[in-house]
C-alpha positions, 0 to 999 in steps of 0.5 A, spaced: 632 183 446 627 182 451 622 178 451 616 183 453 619 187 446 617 182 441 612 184 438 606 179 435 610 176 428 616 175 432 612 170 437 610 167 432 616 167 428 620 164 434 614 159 436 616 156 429 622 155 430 622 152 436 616 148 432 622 146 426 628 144 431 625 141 438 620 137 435 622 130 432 626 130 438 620 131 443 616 126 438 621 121 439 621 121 447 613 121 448 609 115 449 603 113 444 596 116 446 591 110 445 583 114 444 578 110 448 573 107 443 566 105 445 559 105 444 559 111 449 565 116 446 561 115 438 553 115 440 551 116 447 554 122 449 553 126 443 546 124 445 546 127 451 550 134 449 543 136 444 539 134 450 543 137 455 545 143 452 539 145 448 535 145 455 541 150 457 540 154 452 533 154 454 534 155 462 540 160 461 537 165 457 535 170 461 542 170 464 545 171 458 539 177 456 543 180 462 550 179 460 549 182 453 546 188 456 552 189 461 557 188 455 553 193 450 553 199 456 561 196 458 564 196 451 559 197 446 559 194 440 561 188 437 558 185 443 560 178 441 567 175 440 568 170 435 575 167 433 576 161 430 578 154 434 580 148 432 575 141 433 575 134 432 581 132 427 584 138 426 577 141 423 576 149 425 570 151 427 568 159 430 567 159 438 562 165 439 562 169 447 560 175 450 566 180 450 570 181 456 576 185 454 577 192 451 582 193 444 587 197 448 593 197 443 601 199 446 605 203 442 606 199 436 598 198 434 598 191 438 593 189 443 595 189 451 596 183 455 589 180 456 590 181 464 590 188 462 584 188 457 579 184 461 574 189 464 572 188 472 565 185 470 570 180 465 573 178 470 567 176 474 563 172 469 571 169 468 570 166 476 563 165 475 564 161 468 559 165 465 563 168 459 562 161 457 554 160 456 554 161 449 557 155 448 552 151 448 550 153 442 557 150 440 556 144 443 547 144 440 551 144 433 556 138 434 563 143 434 564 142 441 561 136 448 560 138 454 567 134 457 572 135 452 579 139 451 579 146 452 578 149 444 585 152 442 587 157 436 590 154 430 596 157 431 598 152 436 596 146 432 603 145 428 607 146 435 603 140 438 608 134 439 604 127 437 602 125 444 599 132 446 595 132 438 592 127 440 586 131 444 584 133 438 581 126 437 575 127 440 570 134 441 573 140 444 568 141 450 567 146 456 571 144 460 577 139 462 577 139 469 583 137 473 581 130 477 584 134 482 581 142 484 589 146 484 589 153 487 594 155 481 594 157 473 594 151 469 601 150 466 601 148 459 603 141 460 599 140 466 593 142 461 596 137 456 597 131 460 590 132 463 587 132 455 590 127 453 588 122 460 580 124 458 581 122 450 584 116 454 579 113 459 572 117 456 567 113 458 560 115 462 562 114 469 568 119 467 565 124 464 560 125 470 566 125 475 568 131 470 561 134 470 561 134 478 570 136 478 567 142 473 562 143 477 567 144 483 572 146 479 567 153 476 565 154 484 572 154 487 574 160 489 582 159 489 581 155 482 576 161 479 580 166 482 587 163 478 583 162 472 579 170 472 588 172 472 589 169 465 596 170 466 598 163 463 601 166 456 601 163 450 603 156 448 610 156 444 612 149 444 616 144 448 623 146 452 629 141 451 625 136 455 619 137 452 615 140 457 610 145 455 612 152 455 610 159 454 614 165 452 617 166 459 620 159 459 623 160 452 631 161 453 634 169 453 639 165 447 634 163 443 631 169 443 637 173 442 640 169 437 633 170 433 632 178 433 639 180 437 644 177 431 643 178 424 648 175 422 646 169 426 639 171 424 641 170 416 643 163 418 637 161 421 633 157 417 625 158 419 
């Protein structure tokens, strides 16, 4: 079976099994993670995430006024996007944004590819990093910070190894940004690796450093032009390595083994 035809419940299906047999393996091999603990990471910076993005919310209302009428004369109702994230140690929270794409199924009642999805001015507010306003209402809340691991979905929590679980150690923030700007898509592991050195070393010099690379990294047009693609594809677990992959990077044999033999498949324990 080829990979493009599996549909959601087999992705799903084949990332806990490389979950159940590659994990303990990759555990063994990764190096602790030892979060910074200071006065900074528990007190000063959740102080400067309720000023900052309360005067945020204020200055960019207008911004978002235009962008909520854009998305209703797009794509009509809903106008916002909620879909349930995952916090500081493991707790959920919901994450709330303008939409940006279509709910175009294929023939088998699920949804496209999100690069098939997004809209010409989803694509635009990607660039400018204006889907991303809404958030510090998240952040006003205490979900998420300012500088903090990007918020991923549940479904990825269980296929973290012990050194990439770590990001869940502090916020989740708006952005991670790479210490150095890239003109490529992220991989997993590059985003993973980048998070768990930010949980490492948050101070205050290294969350303005973040503030001016998200800056740059938002304006880049190489950087923004990657992003707006989104053609990075789900996070599935780890490769023999124990390198972070997605479907693509998930060996033929193991997808064949899972949905191609069924007597094989009978003997598989998921």
């Amino acid at each position: 079976m080829l990979k493009s035809e599996l549909t959601k419940a087999q992705r799903w299906e084949l990332a806990d099994y490389l979950a159940k047999t590659c994990l303990d393996e990759v555990n063994k091999r990764v190096e602790d993670v030892k979060p910074a603990r200071n006065i900074y990471s528990k007190y000063i910076k959740r102080l400067i995430d309720i000023i900052a993005s309360a005067l945020f919310l204020i200055v960019t209302f207008p911004v978002n006024l235009v962008i909520f009428i854009i998305t209703a004369c797009t794509l009509g109702k809903p106008i916002f996007f909620r879909q349930e994230r995952i916090g500081k140690d493991g707790k959920p929270f919901t994450i709330i944004k303008f939409r940006n794409m279509t709910n175009e199924t294929d023939e088998n009642g699920e949804l496209l590819p999100p690069e098939k999805r997004v809209t010409k001015c989803g694509k635009f507010f990607r660039k400018t990093s204006l889907d991303e306003l809404l958030n510090f209402w998240s952040i006003l809340k205490g979900d998420m910070s300012l500088i903090g691991p990007r918020p991923l979905v549940p479904e990825y929590t269980h296929r973290y190894n012990k050194r990439h679980k770590q990001r869940l150690a502090v916020r989740p923030g708006l952005e991670c940004p790479p210490r150095k700007l890239t003109d490529h898509v992220w991989t997993w592991q590059e985003q993973f690796e980048n998070d768990v050195w930010y949980v490492e070393n948050i101070s205050f010099k290294t969350d303005c450093k973040m503030l001016i690379n998200l800056v740059r990294f938002a304006l880049d047009r190489k950087s923004a032009n990657a992003r707006a693609g989104v053609q990075r594809g789900t996070f599935f677990g780890y490769d023999a390595e124990g390198t972070a992959i997605n479907l693509n990077n998930v060996p033929q044999e193991i997808v064949d083994m899972l949905f191609d033999n069924a007597e094989n498949k009978e003997g598989i324990q998921v």
